[in-house]
C-alpha positions as semicolon CSV with decimal commas, in nm:
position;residue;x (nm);y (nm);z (nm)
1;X;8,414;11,145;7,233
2;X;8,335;11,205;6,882
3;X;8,364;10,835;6,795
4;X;8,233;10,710;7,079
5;X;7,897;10,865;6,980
6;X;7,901;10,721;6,621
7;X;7,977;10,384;6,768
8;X;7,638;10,390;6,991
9;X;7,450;10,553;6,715
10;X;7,530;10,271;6,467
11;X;7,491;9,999;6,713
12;X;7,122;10,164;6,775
13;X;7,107;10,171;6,381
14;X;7,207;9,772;6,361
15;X;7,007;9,716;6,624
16;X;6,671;9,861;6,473
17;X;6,740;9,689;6,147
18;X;6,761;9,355;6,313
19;X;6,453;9,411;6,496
20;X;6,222;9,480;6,158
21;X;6,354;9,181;5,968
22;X;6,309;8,976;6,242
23;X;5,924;9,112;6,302
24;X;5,916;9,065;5,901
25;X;5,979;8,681;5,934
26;X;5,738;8,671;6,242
27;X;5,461;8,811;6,030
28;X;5,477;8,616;5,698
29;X;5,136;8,471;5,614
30;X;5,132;8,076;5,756
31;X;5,032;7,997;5,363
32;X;5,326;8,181;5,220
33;X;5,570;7,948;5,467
34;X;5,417;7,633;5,344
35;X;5,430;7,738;4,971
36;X;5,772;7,788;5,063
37;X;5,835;7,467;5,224
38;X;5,660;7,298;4,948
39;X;5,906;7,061;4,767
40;X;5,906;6,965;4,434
41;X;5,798;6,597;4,532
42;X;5,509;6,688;4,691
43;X;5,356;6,889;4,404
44;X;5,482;6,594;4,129
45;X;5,269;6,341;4,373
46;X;4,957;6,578;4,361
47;X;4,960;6,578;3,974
48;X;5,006;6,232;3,987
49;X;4,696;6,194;4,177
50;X;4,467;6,417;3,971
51;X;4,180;6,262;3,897
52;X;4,027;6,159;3,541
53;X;3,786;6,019;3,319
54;X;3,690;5,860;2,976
55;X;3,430;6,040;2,768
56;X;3,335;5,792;2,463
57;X;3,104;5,812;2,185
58;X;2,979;5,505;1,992
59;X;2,788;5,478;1,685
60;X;2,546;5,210;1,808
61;X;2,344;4,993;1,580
62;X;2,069;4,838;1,680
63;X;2,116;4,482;1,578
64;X;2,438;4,503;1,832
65;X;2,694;4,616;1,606
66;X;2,880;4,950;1,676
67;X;3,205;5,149;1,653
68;X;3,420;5,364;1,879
69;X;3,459;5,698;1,738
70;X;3,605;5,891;1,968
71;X;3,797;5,837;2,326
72;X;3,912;6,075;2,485
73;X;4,101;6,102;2,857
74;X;3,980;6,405;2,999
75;X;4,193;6,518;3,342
76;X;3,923;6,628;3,570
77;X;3,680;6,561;3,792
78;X;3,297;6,400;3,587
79;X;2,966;6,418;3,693
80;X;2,768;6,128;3,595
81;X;2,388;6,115;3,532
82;X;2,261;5,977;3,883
83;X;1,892;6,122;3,842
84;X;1,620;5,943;3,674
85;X;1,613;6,130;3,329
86;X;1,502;5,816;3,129
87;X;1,456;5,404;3,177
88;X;1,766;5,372;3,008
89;X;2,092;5,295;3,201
90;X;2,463;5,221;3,110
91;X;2,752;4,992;3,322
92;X;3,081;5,002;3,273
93;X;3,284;4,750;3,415
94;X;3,649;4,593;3,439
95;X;3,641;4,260;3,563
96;X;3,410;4,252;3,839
97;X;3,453;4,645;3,901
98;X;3,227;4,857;3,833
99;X;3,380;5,145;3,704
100;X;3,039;5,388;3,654
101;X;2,670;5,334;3,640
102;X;2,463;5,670;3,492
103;X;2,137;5,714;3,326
104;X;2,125;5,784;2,941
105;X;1,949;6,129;2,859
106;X;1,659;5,925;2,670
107;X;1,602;5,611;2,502
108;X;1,907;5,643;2,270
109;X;1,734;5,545;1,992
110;X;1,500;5,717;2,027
111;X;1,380;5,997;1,692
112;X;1,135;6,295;1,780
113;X;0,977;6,415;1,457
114;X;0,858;6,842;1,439
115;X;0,498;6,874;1,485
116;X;0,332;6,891;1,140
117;X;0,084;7,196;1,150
118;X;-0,164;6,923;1,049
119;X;-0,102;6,751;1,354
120;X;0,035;6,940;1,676
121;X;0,148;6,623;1,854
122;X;0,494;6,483;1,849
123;X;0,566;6,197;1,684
124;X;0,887;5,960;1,792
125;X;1,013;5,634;1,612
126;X;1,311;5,445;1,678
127;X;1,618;5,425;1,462
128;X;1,823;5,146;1,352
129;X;2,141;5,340;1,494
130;X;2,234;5,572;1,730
131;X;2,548;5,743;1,843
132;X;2,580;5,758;2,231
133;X;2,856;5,987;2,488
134;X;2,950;5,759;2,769
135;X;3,140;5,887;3,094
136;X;3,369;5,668;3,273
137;X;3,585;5,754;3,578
138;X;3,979;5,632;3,577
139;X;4,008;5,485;3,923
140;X;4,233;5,198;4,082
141;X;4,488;5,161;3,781
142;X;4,178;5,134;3,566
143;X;4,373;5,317;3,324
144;X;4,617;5,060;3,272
145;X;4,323;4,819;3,232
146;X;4,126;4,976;2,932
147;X;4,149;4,704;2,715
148;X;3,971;4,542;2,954
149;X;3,682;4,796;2,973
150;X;3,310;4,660;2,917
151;X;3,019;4,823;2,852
152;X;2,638;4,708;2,892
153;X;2,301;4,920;2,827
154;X;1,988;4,833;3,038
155;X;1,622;4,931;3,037
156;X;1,423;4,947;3,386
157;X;1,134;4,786;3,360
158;X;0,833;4,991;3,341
159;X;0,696;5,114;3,639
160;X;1,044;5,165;3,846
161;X;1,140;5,469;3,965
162;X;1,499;5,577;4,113
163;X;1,540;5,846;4,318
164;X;1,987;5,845;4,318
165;X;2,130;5,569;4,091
166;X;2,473;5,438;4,221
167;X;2,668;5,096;4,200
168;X;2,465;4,931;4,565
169;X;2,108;5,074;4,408
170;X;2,215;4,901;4,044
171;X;2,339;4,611;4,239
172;X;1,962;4,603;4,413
173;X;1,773;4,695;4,078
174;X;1,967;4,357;3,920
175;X;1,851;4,138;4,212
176;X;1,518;4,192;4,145
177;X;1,542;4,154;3,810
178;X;1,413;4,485;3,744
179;X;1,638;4,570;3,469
180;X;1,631;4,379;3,132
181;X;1,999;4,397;2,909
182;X;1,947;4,550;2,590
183;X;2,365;4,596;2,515
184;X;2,658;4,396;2,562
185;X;2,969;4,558;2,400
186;X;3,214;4,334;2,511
187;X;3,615;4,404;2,617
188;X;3,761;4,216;2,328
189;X;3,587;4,510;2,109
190;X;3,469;4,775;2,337
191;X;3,792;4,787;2,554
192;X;3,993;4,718;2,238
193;X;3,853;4,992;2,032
194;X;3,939;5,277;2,312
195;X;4,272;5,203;2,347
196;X;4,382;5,235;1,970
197;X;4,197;5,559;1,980
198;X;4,272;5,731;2,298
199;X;4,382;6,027;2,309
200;X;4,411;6,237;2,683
201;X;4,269;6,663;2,700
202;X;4,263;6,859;3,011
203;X;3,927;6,960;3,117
């Protein structure tokens, strides 16, 4: 009798434990069973896929000449300059792509002298160099392409206003020859010059 009680009581024991794992498995959180699921693959092929971006700065003269002194690969997401903030407007192309279109801050050469006490107004001038930041998004094996990268500076004509500045708008602005080129770095320099000094940061 004896052991015919301790066999029901541990078959009621087996039987309870087997009943809170299972409710256990039941319960787990639907994003814990996909991080679980998640395969080594799959999270190679989303860093793959992260996106990125060029951040350049050129020492600009003004009779065309210039250097790359800095490149740098930045693995993020950019923001480019799409509001009106001055007349002054970079491309950067490779090939026929256009890569990014953005607004300079100001007129990049541009020099703002300190009031004198004498005179309260601000005086500007423009200087025979400048050094500029360019942003350039890495899209469509672009990256593999840098030599090939191009960059020109443009100057709306005065009077025209832009409310959001993207590639169809710049595409419009240049068909009616409401934008005047002021900068031409070409690839076989500009594109040149980035890849010798590139170097890649994570944002």
């Amino acid at each position: 009798m004896v052991a015919q009680h301790l066999s029901v009581i541990l078959r009621l024991v087996l039987s309870m434990l087997a009943f809170e794992a299972g409710a256990r498995v039941y319960n787990q959180p639907k994003n814990e069973k996909l991080l679980n699921k998640a395969s080594p693959k799959m999270a190679q092929q989303g860093g793959a896929q992260e996106r990125s971006y060029l951040n350049v700065v050129v020492d600009l003269k003004k009779d065309g000449s210039f250097e790359v002194v800095k490149a740098t690969r930045v693995l993020g997401e950019v923001i480019l300059r799409d509001f009106q903030s001055s007349d002054f407007i970079y491309q950067a192309t490779i090939g026929e792509t256009t890569l990014a279109v953005a607004f300079f801050p100001e007129n990049p050469f541009l020099v703002r002298a300190l009031a004198d006490p004498k005179n309260p107004n601000e005086s500007t001038t423009e200087a025979n160099a400048a050094v500029i930041v360019v942003n350039i998004p890495l899209e469509h094996g672009s990256l593999s392409a840098i030599s090939k990268l191009r960059l020109k500076i443009f100057k709306l004509l005065p009077g025209t206003n832009v409310d959001k500045l993207d590639p169809p708008v710049f595409a419009e602005l240049k068909a009616q020859k409401r934008l005047v080129l002021i900068r031409d770095l070409a690839s076989k320099t500009f594109g040149r010059s980035i890849s010798k000094k590139l170097r890649t940061v994570r944002n």
